[in-house]
C-alpha positions in Angstrom: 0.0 0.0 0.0 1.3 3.4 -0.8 0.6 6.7 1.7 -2.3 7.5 -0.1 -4.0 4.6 0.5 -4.3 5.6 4.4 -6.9 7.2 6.6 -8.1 7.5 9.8 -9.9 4.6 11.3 -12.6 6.8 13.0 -14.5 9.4 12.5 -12.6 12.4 14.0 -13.9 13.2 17.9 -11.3 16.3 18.9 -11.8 19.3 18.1 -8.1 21.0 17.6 -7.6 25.1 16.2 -6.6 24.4 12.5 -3.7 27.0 12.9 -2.2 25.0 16.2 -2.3 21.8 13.5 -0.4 24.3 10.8 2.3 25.1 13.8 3.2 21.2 14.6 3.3 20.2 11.0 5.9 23.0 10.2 7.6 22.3 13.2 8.5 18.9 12.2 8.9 17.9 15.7 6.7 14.6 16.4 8.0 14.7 20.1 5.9 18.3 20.4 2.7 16.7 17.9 2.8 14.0 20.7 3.0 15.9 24.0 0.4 18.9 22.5 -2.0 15.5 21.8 -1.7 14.7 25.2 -2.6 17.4 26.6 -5.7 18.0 24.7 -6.6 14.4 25.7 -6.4 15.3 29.2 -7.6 18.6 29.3 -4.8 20.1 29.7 -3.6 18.7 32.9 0.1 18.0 34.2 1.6 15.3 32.2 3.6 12.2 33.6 6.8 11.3 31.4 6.9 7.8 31.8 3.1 7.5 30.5 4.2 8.8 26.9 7.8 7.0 27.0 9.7 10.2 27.4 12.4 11.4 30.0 11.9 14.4 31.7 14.1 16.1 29.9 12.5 15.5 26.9 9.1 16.3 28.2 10.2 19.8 29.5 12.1 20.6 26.1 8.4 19.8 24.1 6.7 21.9 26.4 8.8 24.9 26.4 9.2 24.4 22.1 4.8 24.5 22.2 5.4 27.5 24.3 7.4 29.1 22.1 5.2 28.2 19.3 2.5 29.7 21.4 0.5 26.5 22.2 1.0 26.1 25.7 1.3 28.8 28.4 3.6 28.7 30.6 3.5 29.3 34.6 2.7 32.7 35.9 4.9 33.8 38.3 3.1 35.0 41.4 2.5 38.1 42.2 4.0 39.3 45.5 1.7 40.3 48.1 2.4 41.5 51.4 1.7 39.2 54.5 -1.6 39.2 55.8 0.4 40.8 59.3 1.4 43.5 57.5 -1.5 44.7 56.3 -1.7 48.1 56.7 -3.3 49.5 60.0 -5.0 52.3 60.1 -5.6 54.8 62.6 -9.1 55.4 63.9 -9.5 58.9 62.5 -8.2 57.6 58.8 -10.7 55.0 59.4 -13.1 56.9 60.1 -12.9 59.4 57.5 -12.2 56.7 54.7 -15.6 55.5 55.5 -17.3 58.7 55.3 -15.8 59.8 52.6 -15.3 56.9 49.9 -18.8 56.3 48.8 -17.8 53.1 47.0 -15.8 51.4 50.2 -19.0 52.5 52.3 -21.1 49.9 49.9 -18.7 47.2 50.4 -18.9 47.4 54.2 -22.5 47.7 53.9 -22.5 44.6 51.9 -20.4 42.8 54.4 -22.9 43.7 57.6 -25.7 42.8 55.4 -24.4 38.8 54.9 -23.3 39.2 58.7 -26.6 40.6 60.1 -24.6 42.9 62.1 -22.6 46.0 62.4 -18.5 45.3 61.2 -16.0 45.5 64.3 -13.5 48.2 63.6 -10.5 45.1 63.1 -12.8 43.9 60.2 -13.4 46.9 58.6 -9.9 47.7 58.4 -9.3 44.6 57.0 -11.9 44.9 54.2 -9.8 48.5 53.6 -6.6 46.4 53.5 -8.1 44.3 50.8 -9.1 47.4 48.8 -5.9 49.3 49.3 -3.4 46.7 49.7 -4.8 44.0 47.8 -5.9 45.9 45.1 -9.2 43.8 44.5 -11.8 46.7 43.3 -14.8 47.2 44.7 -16.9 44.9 42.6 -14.5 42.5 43.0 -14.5 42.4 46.8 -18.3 42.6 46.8 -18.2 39.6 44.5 -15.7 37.5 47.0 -17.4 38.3 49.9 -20.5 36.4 48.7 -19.0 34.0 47.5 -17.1 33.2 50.8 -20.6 33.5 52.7 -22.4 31.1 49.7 -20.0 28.5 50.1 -19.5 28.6 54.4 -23.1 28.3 54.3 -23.3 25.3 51.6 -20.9 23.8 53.7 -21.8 24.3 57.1 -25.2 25.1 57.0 -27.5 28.1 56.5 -27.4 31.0 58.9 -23.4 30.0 59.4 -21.0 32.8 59.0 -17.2 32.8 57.8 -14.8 35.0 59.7 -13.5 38.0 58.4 -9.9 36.1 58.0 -11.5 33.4 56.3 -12.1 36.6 53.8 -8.9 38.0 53.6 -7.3 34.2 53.2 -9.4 33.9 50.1 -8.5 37.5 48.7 -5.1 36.5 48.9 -6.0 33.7 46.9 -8.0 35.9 44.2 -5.4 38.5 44.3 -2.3 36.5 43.3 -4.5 35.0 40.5 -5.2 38.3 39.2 -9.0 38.2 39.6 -9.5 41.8 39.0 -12.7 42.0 37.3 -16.0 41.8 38.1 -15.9 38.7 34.6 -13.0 36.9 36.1 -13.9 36.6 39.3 -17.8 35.0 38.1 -15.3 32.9 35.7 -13.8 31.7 38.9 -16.7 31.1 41.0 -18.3 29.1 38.4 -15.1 27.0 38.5 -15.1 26.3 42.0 -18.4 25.2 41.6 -18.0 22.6 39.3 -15.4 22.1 41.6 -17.1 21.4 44.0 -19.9 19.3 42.2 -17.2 17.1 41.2 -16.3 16.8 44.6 -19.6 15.5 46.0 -19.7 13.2 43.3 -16.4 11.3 44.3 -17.8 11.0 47.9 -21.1 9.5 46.7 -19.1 6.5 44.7 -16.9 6.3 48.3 -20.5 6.1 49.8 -19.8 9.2 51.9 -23.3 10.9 52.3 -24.7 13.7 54.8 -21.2 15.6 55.7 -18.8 17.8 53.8 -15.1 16.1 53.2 -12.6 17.4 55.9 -9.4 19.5 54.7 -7.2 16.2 54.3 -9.6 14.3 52.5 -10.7 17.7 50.5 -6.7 17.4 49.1 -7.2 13.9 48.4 -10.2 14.7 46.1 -9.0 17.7 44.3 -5.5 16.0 43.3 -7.6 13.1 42.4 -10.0 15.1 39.9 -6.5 17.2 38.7 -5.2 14.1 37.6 -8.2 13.1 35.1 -9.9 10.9 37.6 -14.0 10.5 37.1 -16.4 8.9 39.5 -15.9 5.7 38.0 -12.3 5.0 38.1 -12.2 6.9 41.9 -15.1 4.3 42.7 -12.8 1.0 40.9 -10.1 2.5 42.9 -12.5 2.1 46.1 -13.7 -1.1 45.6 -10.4 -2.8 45.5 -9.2 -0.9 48.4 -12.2 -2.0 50.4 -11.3 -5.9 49.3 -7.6 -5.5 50.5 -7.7 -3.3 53.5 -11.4 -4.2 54.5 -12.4 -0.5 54.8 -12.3 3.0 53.0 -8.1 3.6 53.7 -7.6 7.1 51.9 -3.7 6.9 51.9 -3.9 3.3 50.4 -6.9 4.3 47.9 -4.9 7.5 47.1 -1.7 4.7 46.0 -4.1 2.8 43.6 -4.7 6.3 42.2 -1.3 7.0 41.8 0.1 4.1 40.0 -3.1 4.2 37.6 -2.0 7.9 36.7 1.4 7.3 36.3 0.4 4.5 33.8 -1.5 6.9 32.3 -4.8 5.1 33.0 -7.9 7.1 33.9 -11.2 5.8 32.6 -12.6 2.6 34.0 -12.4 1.0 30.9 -8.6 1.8 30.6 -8.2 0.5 34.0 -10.1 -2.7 33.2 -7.5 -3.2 30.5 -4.7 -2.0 31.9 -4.6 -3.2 35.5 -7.2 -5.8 35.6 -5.8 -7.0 38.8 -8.3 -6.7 41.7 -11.4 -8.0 38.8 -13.9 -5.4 37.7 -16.4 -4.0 39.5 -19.4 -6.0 41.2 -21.5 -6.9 38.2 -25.3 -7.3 39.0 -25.4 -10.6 38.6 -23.1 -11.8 41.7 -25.4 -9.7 43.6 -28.7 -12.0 41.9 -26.5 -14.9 42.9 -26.0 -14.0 46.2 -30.0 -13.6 46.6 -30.1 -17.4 45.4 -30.0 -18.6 48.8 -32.4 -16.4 50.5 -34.7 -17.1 48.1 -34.6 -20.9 48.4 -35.1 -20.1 51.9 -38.3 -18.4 51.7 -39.6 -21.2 49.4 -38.5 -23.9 51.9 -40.4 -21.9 54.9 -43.5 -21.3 52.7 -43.6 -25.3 52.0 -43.8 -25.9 55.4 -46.4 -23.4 56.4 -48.7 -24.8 54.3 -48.2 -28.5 55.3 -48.9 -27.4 58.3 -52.0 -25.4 57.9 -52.5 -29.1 55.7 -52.4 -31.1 58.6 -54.7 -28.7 60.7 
């Protein structure tokens, strides 16, 4: 068969920019073609090495020639911010008269006492001013973070529960050095930690954790999990066969089943199934009809005898 005479097997299911395809074939590079294919296979998440037969050398060499070809973005460096105990402290008169006399700052505290059903203590006011000043967030910004602090304490811990005001400044320190200046970026954002946080509840539900929110340990677990590709499926294949070797729900021994699948580069169940079928596949329906088998026979062998009994009566 000549060249010609090839095609692709499938219909095509990826949608790639027809000028990033232009920049890989002039490159001539199929180390770069194979890392930038990837990457759009998983979404753009860190990539192991070993799981596409490269060094680590060679890995970091493709990634910084797709850079340069402008098809990967690199790191931003962070942006220096100054400790949360140096935050500027203001004097009681400067307090007072920045609060009279910025009209914009007044609607952000006002915002603030209206989630808190209260009045702000003068140490939280001038840390919402710190945040504004210091910070840099504007004022639609900081309006925008403080509800979304409130929404998510409260989804977590209950309605009528309120977040600190540190709790508030730890999280504009977290908006801040991602440069969520606008009132777009920081909705972006939210909507993000939403999913987020969607995706989370999901991989408790296939752990069989119901009725409480993940602590701060198992909350890395999940995240890490769902940053390296995992669904609910392969987190809940991953669960099973820790349950059948350990005999309960171990998250540091779950978390190494997760580890060595990803480092495989195995994410789906099915890619699991055929890639590490040790352990079997999930519980199938059927073993769980089998298992009824017994109980059944049972209740047919107790039936029998209540009516030869009510027979003999």
């Amino acid at each position: 068969m000549t060249p010609t005479d090839y095609t692709l097997s499938k219909p095509v299911a990826i949608s790639v920019p027809a000028e990033d395809i232009d920049k890989l074939l002039q490159s001539r590079d199929g180390v770069c073609a194979l890392v930038y294919l990837a990457l759009q296979r998983t979404g753009g998440r860190p990539l192991q090495a070993g799981a596409l037969g490269l060094s680590e050398q060679a890995l970091t060499e493709a990634l910084q020639k797709l850079a340069s070809l402008g098809l990967v973005a690199g790191k931003k460096e962070e942006k220096p911010l100054p400790p949360a105990d140096e935050l500027p402290q203001y004097t009681s008169e400067d307090l007072v008269r920045r609060v009279r006399e910025d009209v914009t700052f007044q609607g952000v505290c006002a915002h603030a006492e209206q989630f808190f059903g209260r009045k702000l203590t003068t140490p939280e006011t001038q840390a919402l001013l710190g945040m504004q000043d210091y910070l840099g967030l504007p004022v639609e910004v900081l309006m925008e973070l403080i509800t979304h602090v409130f929404t998510t304490y409260r989804t977590e811990k209950g309605p009528g529960r309120n977040p600190t005001m540190r709790m508030i400044e730890r999280e504009a320190y977290v908006w801040a050095r991602n440069e969520l200046m606008t009132q777009e970026l920081a909705e972006e954002y939210i909507e993000r930690q939403k999913q987020r946080r969607g995706d989370m509840a999901r991989l408790l539900e296939a752990l069989e954790i119901t009725g409480r929110a993940p602590s701060p340990s198992e909350k890395k677990y999940l995240s890490s999990w769902l940053d390296m590709g995992f669904g609910t499926d392969a987190v809940a294949e991953g669960y099973d066969r820790t349950v059948i070797s350990a005999g309960a729900l171990k998250w540091p021994y779950l978390n190494k089943i997760l580890l060595s699948w990803h480092e495989k580069g195995l994410h789906t169940l099915a890619e699991i199934q055929e890639g590490d079928p040790r352990g079997g596949a999930r519980k199938q329906p059927a073993k769980a009809a089998s298992a009824a088998e017994p109980r059944n026979d049972l209740a047919r062998a107790e039936a029998l005898l209540r009516r030869r009994r009510e027979g003999k009566e």
